[in-house]
NUNU-803682 format. One record per residue (C-alpha): residue in one letter; y, z, x. Coordinates in steps of 0.2 Angstrom, whole numbers, plus 2048, in hexadecimal, padded with zeros to 3 digits. Example, Ala and Ser with C-alpha at 12.3 -4.5 7.8 and 13.67 -1.06 7.14 Angstrom:
<sites>
a7EA82783E s7FB824844 
</sites>
This chain:
<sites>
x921A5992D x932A62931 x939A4F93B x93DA3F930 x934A32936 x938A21930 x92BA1192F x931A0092E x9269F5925 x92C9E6926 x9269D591C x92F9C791F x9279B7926 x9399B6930 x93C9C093C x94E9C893D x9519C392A x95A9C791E x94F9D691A x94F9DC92B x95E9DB92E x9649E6920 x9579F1922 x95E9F5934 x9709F892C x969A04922 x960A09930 x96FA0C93D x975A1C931 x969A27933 x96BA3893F x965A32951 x956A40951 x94DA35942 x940A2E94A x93CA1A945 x92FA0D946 x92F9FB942 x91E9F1940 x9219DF93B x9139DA92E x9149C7937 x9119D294A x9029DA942 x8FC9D1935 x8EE9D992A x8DF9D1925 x8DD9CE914 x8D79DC90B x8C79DF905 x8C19E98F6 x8B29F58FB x8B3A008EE x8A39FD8E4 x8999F68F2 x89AA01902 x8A8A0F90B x8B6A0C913 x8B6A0F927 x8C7A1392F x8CDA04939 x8CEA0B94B x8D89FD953 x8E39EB94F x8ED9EB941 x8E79F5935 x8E4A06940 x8F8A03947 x8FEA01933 x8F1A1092D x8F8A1D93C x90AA18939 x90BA19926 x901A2A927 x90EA31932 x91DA2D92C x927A3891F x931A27917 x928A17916 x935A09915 x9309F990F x93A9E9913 x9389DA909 x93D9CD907 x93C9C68F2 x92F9B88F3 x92E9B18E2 x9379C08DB x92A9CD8E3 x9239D58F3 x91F9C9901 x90D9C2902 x90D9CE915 x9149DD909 x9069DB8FC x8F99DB908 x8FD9E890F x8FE9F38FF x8EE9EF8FB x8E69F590B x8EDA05903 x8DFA028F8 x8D4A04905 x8DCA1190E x8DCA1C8FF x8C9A1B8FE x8C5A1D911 x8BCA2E917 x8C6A3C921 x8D7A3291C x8DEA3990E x8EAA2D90B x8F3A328F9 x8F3A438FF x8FEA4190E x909A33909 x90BA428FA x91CA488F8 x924A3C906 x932A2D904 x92EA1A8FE x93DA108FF x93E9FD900 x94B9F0907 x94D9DE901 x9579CF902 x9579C08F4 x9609B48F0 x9659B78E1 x9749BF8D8 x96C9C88CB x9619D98D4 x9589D88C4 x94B9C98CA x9469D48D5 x93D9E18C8 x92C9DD8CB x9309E28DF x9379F18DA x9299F68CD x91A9F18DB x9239FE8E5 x928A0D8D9 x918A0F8D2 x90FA0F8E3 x91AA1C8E6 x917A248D6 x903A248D8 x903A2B8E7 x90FA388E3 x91EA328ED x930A338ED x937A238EA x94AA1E8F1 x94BA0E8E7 x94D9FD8EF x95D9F88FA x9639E58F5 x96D9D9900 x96F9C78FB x96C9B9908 x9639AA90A x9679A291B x9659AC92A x9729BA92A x9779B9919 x9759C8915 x9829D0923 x9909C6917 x98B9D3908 x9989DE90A x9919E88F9 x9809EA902 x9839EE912 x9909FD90B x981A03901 x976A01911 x981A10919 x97CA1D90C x96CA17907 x95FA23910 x96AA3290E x965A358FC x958A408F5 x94BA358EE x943A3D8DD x934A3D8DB x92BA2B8D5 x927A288C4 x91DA1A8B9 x92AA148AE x921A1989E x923A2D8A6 x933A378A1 
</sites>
């Protein structure tokens, strides 16, 4: 894939949070040939995932939710994540959605790890805390996706905010939001790997 091409997974059970919101900062700085694409996780709501592994195949979904979330995440070169922290991890729409990766991975003629191979994880979050470190497990959840698929991971962008709009007050994050996607993401890692 010689063009970027940004999806917007986004989490949150609010729409235009926090999360959202900074995620669209961050957003607004990339070069206007980028191409983007936003799915709200509450607009298309996956099913909860099932695990097939030792009892039958996977069948590609061809349609709803599933088949709109496989085609976009499989064409995309950077996979943004925005989160918000839910009791200091991924957001219950997040998580489900990870684990249809599961599935994914395991379904005929996909070849999911493959293609997301080599391509860009980032996240986004807002919490509303001071300290980034609560959010750890967030960040862990994603880097080691990204690292057993053989990603690049960017690391996550943090705002603060509770209240709607919160976060446009975090002068700190939204000055990091301006740079964010311009760096080169290394390559992921597990944290036990030098």
């Amino acid at each position: 894939m010689s063009t970027r091409r940004f999806l917007f997974v986004l989490g949150s059970a609010r729409d235009e949070g926090n999360t959202e919101l900074l995620a669209r900062r961050a957003a607004e700085q990339l070069p206007a040939d980028v191409e983007q694409e936003w799915i709200s996780l509450v607009e298309h709501p996956l099913p909860d995932f099932e695990d097939l592994r030792h009892d039958s195949d996977y069948v590609r979904p061809t349609e709803g939710s599933a088949a709109l979330l496989l085609d976009a995440t499989l064409a995309a070169t950077d996979l943004v994540i925005a989160s918000p922290l839910y009791w200091y991890t991924l957001s219950a729409q997040t998580k489900r959605y990870l684990d249809h990766w599961s599935g994914w991975l395991r379904t005929p003629g996909v070849d999911f790890k493959a293609t997301l191979a080599g391509r860009t994880l980032w996240g986004v979050s807002a919490l509303a805390h001071e300290e980034a470190v609560v959010a750890d497990p967030l960040v862990g959840a994603l880097q080691n996706s990204a690292a057993y698929l053989g990603m690049r991971f960017g690391g996550v962008l943090f705002g603060n905010g509770s209240k709607p709009g919160d976060v446009l007050r975090d002068t700190e994050a939204l000055a990091r939001a301006k740079t964010f996607f311009a760096r080169e993401a290394p390559l992921a890692r597990y944290p036990y790997e030098s």
